[in-house]
C-alpha positions as CSV (number, residue, x, y, z in Angstrom):
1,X,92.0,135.7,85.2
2,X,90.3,132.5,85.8
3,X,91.2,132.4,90.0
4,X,89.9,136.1,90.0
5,X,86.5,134.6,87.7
6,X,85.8,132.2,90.4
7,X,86.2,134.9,93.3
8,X,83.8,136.9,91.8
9,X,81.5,134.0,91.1
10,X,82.2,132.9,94.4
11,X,81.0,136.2,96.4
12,X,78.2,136.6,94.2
13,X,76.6,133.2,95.7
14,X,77.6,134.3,98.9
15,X,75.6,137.2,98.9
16,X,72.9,135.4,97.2
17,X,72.7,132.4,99.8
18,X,73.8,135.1,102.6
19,X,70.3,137.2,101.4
20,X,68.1,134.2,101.2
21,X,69.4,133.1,104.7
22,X,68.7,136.6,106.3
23,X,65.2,136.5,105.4
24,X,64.5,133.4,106.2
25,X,65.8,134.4,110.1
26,X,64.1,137.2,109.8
27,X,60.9,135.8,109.2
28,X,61.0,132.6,110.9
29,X,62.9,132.8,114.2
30,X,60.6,135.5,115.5
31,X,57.7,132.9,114.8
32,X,59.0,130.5,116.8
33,X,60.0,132.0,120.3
34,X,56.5,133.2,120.2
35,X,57.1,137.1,118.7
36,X,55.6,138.9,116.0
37,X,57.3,141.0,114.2
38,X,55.4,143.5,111.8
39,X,56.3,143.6,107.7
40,X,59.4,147.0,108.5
41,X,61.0,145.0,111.3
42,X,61.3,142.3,109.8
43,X,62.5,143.5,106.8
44,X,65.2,146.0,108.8
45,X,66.2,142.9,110.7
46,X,66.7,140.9,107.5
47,X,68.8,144.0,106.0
48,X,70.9,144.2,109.5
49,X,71.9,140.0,109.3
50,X,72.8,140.4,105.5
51,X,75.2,143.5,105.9
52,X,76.5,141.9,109.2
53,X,77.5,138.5,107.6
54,X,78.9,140.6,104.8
55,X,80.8,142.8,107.6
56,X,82.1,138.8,108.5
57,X,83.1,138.6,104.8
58,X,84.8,141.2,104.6
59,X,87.1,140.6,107.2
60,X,87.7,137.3,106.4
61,X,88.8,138.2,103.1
62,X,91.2,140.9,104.2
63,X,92.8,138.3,106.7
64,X,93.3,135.8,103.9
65,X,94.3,139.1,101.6
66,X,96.8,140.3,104.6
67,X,98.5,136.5,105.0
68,X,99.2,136.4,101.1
69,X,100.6,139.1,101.1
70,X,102.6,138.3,104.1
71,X,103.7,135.0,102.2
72,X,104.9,137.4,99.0
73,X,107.0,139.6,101.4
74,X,108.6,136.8,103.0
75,X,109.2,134.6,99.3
76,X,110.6,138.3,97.6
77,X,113.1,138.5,100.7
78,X,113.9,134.6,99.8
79,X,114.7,135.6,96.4
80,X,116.3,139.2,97.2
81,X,118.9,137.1,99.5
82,X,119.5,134.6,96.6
83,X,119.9,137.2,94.1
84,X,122.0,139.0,96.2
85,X,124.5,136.3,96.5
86,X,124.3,135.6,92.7
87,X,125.7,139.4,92.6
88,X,128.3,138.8,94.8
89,X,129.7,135.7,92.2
90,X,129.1,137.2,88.9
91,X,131.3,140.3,90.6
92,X,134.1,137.9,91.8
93,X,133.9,135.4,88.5
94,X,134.7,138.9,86.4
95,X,137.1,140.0,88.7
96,X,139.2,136.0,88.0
97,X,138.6,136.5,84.2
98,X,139.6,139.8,84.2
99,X,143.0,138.6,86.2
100,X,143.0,135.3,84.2
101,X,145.4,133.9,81.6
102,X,142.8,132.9,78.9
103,X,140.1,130.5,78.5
104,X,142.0,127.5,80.1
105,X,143.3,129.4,83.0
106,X,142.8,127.3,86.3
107,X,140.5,129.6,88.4
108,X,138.6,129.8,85.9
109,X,138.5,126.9,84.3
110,X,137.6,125.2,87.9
111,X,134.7,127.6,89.0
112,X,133.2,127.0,85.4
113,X,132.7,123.7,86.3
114,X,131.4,124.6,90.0
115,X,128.8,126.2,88.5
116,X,127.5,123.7,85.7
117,X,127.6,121.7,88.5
118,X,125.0,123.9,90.6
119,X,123.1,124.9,87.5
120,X,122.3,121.2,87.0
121,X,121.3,120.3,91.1
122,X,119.3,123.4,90.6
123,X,117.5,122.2,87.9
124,X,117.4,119.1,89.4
125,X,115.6,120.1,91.8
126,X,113.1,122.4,90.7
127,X,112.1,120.1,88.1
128,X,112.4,116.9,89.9
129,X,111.1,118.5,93.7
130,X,114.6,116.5,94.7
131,X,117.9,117.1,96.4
132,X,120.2,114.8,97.7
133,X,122.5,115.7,100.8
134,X,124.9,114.2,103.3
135,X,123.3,113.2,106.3
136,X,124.8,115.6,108.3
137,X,123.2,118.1,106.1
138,X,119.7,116.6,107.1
139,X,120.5,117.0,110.4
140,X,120.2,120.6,109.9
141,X,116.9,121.1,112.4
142,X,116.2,124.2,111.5
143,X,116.1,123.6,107.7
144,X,114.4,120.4,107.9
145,X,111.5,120.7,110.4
146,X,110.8,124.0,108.0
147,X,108.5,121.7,106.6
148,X,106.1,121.6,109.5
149,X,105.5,125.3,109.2
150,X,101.8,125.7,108.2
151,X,100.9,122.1,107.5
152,X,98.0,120.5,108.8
153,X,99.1,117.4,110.1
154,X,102.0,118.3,111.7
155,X,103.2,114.9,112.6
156,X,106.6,113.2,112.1
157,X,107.1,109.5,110.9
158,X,110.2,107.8,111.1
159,X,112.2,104.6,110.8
160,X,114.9,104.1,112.9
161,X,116.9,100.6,112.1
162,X,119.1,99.5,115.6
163,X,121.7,96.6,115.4
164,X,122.9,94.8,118.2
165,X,125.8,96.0,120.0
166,X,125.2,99.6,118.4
167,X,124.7,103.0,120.1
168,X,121.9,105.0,119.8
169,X,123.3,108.1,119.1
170,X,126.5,107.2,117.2
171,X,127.2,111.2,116.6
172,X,126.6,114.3,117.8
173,X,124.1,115.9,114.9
174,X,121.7,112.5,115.9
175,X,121.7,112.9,119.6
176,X,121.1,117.5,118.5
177,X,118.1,116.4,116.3
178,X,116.4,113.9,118.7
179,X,116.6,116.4,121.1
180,X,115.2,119.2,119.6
181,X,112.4,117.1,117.9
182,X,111.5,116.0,121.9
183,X,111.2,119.3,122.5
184,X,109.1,120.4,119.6
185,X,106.7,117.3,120.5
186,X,107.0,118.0,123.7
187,X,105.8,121.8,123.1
188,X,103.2,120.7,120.2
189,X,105.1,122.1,117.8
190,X,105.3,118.4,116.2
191,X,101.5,117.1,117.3
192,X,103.0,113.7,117.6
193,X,106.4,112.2,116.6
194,X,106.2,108.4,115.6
195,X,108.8,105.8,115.1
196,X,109.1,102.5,113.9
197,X,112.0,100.8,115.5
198,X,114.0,97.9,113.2
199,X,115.7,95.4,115.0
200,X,117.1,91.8,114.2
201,X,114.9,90.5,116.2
202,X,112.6,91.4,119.5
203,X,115.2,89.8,121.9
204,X,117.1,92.9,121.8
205,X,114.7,95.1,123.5
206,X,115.9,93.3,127.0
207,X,119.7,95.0,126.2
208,X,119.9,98.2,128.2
209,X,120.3,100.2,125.6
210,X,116.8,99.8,124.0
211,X,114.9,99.6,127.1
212,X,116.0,103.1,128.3
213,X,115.0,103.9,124.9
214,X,111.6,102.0,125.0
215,X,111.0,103.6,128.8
216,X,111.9,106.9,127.0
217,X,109.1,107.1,124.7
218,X,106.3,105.6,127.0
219,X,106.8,108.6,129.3
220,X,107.1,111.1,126.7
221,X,103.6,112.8,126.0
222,X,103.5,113.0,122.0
223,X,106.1,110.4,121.5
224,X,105.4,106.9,120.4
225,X,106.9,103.9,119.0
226,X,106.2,100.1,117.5
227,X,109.3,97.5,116.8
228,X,109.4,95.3,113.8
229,X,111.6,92.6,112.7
230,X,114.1,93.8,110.1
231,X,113.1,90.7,107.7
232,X,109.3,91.7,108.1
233,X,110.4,95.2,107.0
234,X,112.6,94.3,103.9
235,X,109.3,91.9,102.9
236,X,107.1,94.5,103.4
237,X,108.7,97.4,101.5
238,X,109.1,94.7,98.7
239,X,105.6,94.2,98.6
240,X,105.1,97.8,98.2
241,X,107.6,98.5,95.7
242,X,110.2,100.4,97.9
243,X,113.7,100.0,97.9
244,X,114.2,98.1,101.4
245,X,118.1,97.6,101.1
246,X,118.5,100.9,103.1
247,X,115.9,100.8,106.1
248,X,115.2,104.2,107.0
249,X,113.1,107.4,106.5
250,X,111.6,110.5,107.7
251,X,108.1,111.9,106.9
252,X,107.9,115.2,108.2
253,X,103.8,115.9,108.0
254,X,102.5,115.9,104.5
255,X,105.1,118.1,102.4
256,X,108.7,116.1,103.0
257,X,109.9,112.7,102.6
258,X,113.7,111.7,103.7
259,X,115.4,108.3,102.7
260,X,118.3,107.0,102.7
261,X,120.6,106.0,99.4
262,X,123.8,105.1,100.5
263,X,125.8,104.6,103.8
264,X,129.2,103.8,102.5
265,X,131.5,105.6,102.4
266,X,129.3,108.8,104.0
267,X,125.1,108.2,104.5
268,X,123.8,110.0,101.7
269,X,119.9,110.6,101.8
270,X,117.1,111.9,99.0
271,X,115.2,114.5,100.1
272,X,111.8,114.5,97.8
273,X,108.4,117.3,97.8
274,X,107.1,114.8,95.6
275,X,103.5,114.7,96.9
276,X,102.8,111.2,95.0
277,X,106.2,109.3,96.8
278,X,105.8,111.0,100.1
279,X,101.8,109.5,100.0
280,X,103.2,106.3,99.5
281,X,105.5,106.2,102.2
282,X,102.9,107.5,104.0
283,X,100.4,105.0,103.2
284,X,103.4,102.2,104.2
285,X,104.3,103.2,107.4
286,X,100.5,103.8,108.3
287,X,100.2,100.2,107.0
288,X,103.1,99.2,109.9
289,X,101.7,101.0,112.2
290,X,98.6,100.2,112.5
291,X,98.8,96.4,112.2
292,X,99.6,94.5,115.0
293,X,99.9,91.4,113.0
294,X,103.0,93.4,111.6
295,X,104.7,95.8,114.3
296,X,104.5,95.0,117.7
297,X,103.7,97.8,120.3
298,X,106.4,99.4,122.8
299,X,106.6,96.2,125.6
300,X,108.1,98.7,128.4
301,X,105.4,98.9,131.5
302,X,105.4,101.3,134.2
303,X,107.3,98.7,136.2
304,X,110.5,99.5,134.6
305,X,110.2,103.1,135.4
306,X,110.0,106.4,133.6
307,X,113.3,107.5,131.8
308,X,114.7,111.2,130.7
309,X,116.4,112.4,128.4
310,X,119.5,113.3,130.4
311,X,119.2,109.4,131.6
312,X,118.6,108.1,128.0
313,X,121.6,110.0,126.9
314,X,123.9,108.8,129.9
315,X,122.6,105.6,129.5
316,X,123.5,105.4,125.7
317,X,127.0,106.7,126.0
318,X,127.8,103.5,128.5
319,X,130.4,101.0,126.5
């Protein structure tokens, strides 16, 4: 009741400010490219600019009714398929009760606790804006790069530690999502990817490794990257207040943070809508990135030559 008050409230100053607006144009544009108008024509041409920025209105509002309701269809069929699914369990749990041997029987007994384990990441979840996954599970493109559907800074932050002696693409899911974020970047899906690469220390971008990387992102339109010292990082996400024991993360635009918990024995990451901790990561990698006193800039020149993907790949799998 109160969002459909302010609508109201808010068309009724449009049409007052849209009224006051036509008459003034009315009566003072004619004035100044030198024609008079007499008192009728004026006041038709007055009527005309009100009903025509009303005729604007109007089909401003039923675009903006027309994508809601879009938005509803597409959340009900979100909800329809989950539903669905939860039909499909509550048929099979009765069918295993109906079969069981009694309260402690082991089908039973073992999908009982499957499911006060879901009920509780659920809830998790929903009331925390939280879930944490494998990694391979974040590698999910599709799922993850959801999040840069309809935001307005579509831009993707990331730290990316690299240890001497280490491949760049140690499995198969990496080397898929690097790709297919290049090729988002590359066809603005992503407006601009941006990495922050860890190292030791800056000696190791003359390995071949990292300077096929670095050539990689200076001839990449909508790719970028700066390097900083792994001890300036851990310092640096101290002073912030972050844990800096695991080094890296993913903002994807404004409405997802990724970090990682735990690398031993599988990566597992924290995925978070939380709008206040995704700011402050934000504000923290803005803060590396745009001091030079703190992350150096990509050192590869155009003298080193330009390198693809296929190249950066090749170059990567070399032992």
């Amino acid at each position: 009741m109160k969002s459909r008050g302010s609508d109201v409230k808010r068309q009724i100053g449009f049409s007052v400010v849209s009224l006051i607006a036509s008459v003034l144009v009315s009566t003072l544009v004619p004035s100044w490219v030198g024609v008079t108008l007499p008192v009728p024509d004026k006041l038709a041409l007055a009527l005309l600019l009100f009903l025509v920025s009303h005729m604007l209105n109007v089909v401003h509002i039923v675009s903006k009714i027309a994508s809601q309701q879009a938005r509803e269809r597409e959340l009900w069929s979100i909800w329809e398929e989950g539903e669905r699914d939860l039909s499909n369990i509550r048929a099979c749990f009765s069918k295993l009760v109906s079969g069981s041997y009694g309260p402690r029987d082991l089908f039973v007994a073992h999908f009982r606790r499957e499911f006060e384990e879901l009920a509780r990441l659920i809830h998790d979840a929903a009331q925390k804006n939280e879930v944490r996954v494998i990694a391979e599970h974040f590698l999910s493109v599709d799922n993850v790069l959801e999040a840069f559907r309809e935001d307005d800074e579509p831009v993707m932050r990331y730290v990316w530690p690299i240890a001497a002696g280490d491949k760049l693409f140690d499995d198969h899911a990496w080397r898929s999502y690097f790709e297919a974020t290049t090729k988002m970047a590359r066809q603005k899906t992503i407006k601009w990817i941006r990495a922050i690469l860890v190292v030791d220390s800056y000696e190791l971008v003359k390995t071949p490794r990292l300077g096929a990387l670095l050539s990689f992102f200076r001839g990449e339109k909508g790719l970028d990257c700066r390097l900083i010292r792994e001890q300036d990082f851990k310092v640096l996400c101290s002073e912030s207040r972050m844990p800096g024991a695991y080094l890296d993360f993913g903002i994807y635009g404004t409405r997802l943070l990724f970090r990682t918990e735990q690398y031993v024995p599988s990566i597992i990451g924290l995925f978070t809508k939380d709008p206040g901790l995704i700011s402050q990561y934000t504000a923290l990698f803005d803060r590396m990135w745009s001091s030079a006193s703190i992350t150096t800039a990509n050192p590869s020149t155009p003298s080193a030559g330009t390198v693809s993907l296929e190249e950066l790949l090749a170059a990567d799998a070399e032992e």
